[in-house]
C-alpha positions, 0 to 999 in steps of 0.5 A, spaced: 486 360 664 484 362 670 490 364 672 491 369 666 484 372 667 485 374 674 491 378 672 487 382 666 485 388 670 492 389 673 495 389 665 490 394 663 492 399 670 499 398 667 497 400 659 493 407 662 499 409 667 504 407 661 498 412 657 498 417 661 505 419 663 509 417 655 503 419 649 498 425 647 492 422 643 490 429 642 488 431 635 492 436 631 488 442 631 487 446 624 482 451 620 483 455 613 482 461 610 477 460 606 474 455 610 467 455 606 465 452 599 465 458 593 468 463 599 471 470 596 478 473 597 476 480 597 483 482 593 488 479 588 494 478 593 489 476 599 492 469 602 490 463 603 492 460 610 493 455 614 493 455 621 494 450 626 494 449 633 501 446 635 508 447 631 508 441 625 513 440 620 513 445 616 516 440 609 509 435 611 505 442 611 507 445 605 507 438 601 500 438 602 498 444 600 496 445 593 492 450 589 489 449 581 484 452 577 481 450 569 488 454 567 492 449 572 496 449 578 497 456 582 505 458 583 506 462 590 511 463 595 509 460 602 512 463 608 510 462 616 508 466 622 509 462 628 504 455 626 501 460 621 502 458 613 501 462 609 500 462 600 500 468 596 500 467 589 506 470 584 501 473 579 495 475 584 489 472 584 484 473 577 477 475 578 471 470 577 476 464 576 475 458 580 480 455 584 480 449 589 484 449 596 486 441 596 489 438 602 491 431 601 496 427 605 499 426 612 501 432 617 506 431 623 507 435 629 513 435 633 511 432 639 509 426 634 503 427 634 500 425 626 493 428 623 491 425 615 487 430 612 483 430 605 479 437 604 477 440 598 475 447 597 473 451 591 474 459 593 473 465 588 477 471 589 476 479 587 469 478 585 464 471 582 462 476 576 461 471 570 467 470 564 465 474 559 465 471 553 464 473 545 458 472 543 460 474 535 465 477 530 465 479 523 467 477 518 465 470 519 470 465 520 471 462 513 467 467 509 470 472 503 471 479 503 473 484 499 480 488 500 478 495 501 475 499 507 474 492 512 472 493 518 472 487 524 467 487 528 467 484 536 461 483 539 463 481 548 457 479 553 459 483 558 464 490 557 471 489 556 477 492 558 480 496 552 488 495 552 487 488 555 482 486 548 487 490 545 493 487 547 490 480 546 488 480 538 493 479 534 490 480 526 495 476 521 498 479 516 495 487 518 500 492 520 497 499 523 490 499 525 485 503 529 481 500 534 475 503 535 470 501 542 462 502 542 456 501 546 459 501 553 465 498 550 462 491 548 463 492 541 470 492 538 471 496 531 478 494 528 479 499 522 485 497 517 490 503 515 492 499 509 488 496 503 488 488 504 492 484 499 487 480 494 487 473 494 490 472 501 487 467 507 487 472 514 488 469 521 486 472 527 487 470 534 483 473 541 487 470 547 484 469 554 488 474 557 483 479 554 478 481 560 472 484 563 471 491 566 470 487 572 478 483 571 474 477 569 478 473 562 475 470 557 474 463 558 477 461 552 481 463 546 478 465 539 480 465 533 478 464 525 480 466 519 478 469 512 478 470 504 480 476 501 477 473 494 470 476 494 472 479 486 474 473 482 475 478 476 481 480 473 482 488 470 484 488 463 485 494 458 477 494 454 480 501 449 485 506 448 483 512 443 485 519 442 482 525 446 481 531 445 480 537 450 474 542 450 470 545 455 474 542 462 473 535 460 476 530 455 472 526 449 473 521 445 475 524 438 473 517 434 478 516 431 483 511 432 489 510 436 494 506 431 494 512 426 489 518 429 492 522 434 493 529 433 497 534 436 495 537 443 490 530 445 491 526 450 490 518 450 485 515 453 485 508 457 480 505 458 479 498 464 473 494 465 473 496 471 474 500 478 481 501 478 486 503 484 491 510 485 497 505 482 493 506 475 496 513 474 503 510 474 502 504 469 503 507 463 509 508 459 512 509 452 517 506 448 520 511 445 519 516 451 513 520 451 514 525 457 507 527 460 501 526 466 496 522 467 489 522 471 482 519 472 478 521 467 472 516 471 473 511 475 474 505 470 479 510 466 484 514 465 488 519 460 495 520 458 496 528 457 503 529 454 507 535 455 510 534 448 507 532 441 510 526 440 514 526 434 511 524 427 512 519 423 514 516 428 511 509 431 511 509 439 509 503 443 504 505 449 505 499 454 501 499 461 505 495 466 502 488 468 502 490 476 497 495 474 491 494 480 484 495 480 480 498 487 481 491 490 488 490 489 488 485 483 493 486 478 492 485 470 498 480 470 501 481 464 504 487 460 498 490 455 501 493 449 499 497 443 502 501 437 501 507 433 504 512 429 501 519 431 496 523 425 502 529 425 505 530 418 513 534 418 513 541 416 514 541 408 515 546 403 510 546 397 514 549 392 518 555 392 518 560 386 521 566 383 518 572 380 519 570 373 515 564 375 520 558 375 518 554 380 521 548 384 516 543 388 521 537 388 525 537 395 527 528 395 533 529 393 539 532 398 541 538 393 535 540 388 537 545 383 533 552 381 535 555 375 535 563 377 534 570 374 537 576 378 538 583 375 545 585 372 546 592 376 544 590 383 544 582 383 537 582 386 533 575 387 526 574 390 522 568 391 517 566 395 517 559 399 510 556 401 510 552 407 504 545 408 503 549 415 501 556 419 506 560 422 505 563 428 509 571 429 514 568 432 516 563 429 515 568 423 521 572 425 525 566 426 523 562 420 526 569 416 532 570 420 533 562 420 534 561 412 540 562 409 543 564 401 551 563 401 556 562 395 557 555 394 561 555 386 567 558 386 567 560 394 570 566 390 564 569 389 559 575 391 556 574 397 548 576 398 545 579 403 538 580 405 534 586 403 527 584 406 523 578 408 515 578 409 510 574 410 504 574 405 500 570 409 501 565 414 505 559 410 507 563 405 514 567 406 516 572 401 524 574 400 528 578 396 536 578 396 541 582 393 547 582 392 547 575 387 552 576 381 552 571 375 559 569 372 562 570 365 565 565 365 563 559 370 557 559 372 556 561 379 552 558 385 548 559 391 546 554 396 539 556 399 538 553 406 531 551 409 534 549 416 530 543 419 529 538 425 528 540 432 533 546 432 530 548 426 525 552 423 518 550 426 510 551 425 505 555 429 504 549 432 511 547 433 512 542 428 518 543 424 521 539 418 525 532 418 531 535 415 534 540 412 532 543 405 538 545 401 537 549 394 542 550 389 541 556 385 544 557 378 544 564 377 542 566 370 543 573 366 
């Protein structure tokens, strides 16, 4: 044992002269940018570095090295300047976020050297503006609207950067819109082009990737919804009546649309409440009925045909069931009503000749008027007396219309027209010549009325159903 002590200085000498010649106990020398807590980068590629006094293994070193943020790790490239490794991030740095440098882990020198390092250091970049953030909206999430003239409305803490705002809201379901930016571009007003669709849940969304003035995000995303069913009532069909016009607006003529409708009015159509444009376009007529309609308020609407409807003739006025009202909401299903239109057919009264005969029964297909006509001449006068007015054209077209033609023996003398005038305006006074009664067989002429839409026709333009055919028995 005293042997052993008395050696002991000898072996310390050994291990110090061993030290001095074969190993380094210096430390590795490192320092960071930044290297104080809440330090600031001034620019959005400005990088952070780590700078070490002898040259290391670089793996060890770029292992260590690790950046994150509330939205996670940081991506970059690394790269070396002599014993200095630098971090640039592959997207910039974002204003007013808070990263944290960590350095956990072992680091090697080539000389052998080793240095354990843990340091954390949160640093901003480009400013330490405060994340702005959206202090409300309109509508509120969950509320019902209605579907015409929606304004959305954002309310930001701090001034916003319009194209990233802009290119960070999604409106579901919303095609075209106009955004509009207020109160030093703090309020955000985003105006549909289009009517919304009624009844509709609508999304919306705001990203994080919206940002201030001063480059700083939103620190999270908003999103909310609502309803379009704010009107719960459907629009339904409350009255259909004639109309007349008078004085540039039209007015109910009281009477009733199945049987009431006269010539020259319109049919109004009435709804329970505001309608949309599409209301014009919801009306159509079985038999077709050409013609226009308008808004004759805003409930309202009025059918102007460009044509009398055909008498005696039972239309059916149909409105479509996708007719809508001023919110978008349809009828549902096709309202229907049928009416036969207060517009007789032109008759002929009677029809009587100078000797006082007098025919007044036209239901057959070939009535038969006995006639008297002068020997030497032939001639024959008669006067037709109409149920309606002619105007001076249709006068001039009625008297070149009707026709006196031998019918029985087609042998016979034809006649001619000597002259044709109206007495008044429904009663038309003809003579013609020309008329022979037989010695033997009795003659006959065919008198012709021409009816139908080529036929002859009233003032008004109502013309007869059919032609009107007379046989006259011509007597000496």
């Amino acid at each position: 044992m005293l042997r052993l002590w008395n050696k002991l200085p000898a072996l310390l000498c050994a291990i110090l002269a061993v030290s001095c010649g074969f190993m380094d106990l210096r430390p590795i020398g490192v320092s960071m940018e930044p290297d104080a807590m809440n330090a600031l980068l001034p620019e959005q590629y400005s990088p952070v570095i780590l700078k070490f006094d002898t040259e290391i293994n670089k793996n060890d070193a770029e292992g260590i090295l690790q950046i994150n943020s509330d939205y996670g790790s940081v991506s970059g490239d690394k790269f070396w300047e002599g014993n200095d490794l630098y971090f640039v991030p592959a997207s910039g740095w974002t204003a007013g976020i808070r990263y944290t440098l960590s350095l956990n882990g072992t680091i090697r020198s080539c000389d052998g050297r080793e240095l354990r390092i843990e340091r954390f250091i949160p640093f901003f970049a480009i400013n330490k503006n405060a994340h702005p953030v959206l202090e409300k909206h309109s509508p509120l999430s969950g509320a019902s609207v209605g579907t015409n003239n929606i304004n959305f409305e954002f309310y930001f803490s701090q001034p916003m950067d319009r194209l990233s705002v802009e290119s960070a809201l999604t409106l579901e379901g919303i095609g075209n819109k106009t955004f509009i930016w207020f109160s030093n571009d703090q309020v955000l007003k985003v105006a549909s082009e289009k009517t919304l669709s009624p009844w509709i849940v609508y999304n919306w969304n705001l990203k994080d990737s919206a940002r201030s003035v001063y480059g700083v995000p939103l620190p999270k995303t908003y999103s909310g919804f609502f309803t379009t069913d704010l009107d719960q009532t459907l629009p339904e069909v409350t009255a259909v009546y004639p109309a007349l016009f008078s004085e540039g607006s039209w007015y109910p003529t009281g009477a009733a649309i199945e049987n009431g409708l006269r010539q020259k009015q319109g049919i109004a159509v009435v709804f329970n409440k505001t309608m949309g444009e599409n209301a014009l376009r919801s009306l159509r007529f079985e038999p077709s009925l050409s013609g226009r309609t308008e808004f004759l308020s805003d409930n309202s609407i009025v059918y102007i045909p460009s044509r009398d409807p055909e008498p005696e003739t039972t239309y059916t006025l149909i409105v479509s069931g996708d007719t809508r009202d001023s919110e978008g909401l349809k009828i549902g299903a096709d309202y229907k009503i049928n009416f036969i239109p207060d517009i007789p057919f032109l008759k002929v009264i009677y029809i009587k000749d100078d000797n006082g005969t007098v025919l007044n029964n036209f239901s057959g297909i070939n009535n038969l008027l006995q006639v008297y006509v002068e020997p030497a001449a032939g001639k024959l006068s008669f006067s037709i007396y109409f149920s309606l007015p002619f105007g001076f054209e249709e006068k001039l077209n009625a008297a070149q219309r009707i026709t006196l033609v031998p019918f029985f023996p087609r042998t016979i003398s034809s006649a001619s027209l000597q002259f044709a005038e109206w007495i008044s305006e429904d009663r038309l006074y003809m003579r013609w010549e020309g008329l022979a009664a037989g010695d033997i067989n009795t003659h006959y002429y065919s008198l012709t009325i021409p009816g139908g839409k080529a036929g002859i026709s009233s003032e008004t333009g109502i013309y007869m159903k059919e032609d009107i055919t007379i046989i006259l028995e011509v007597k000496k």
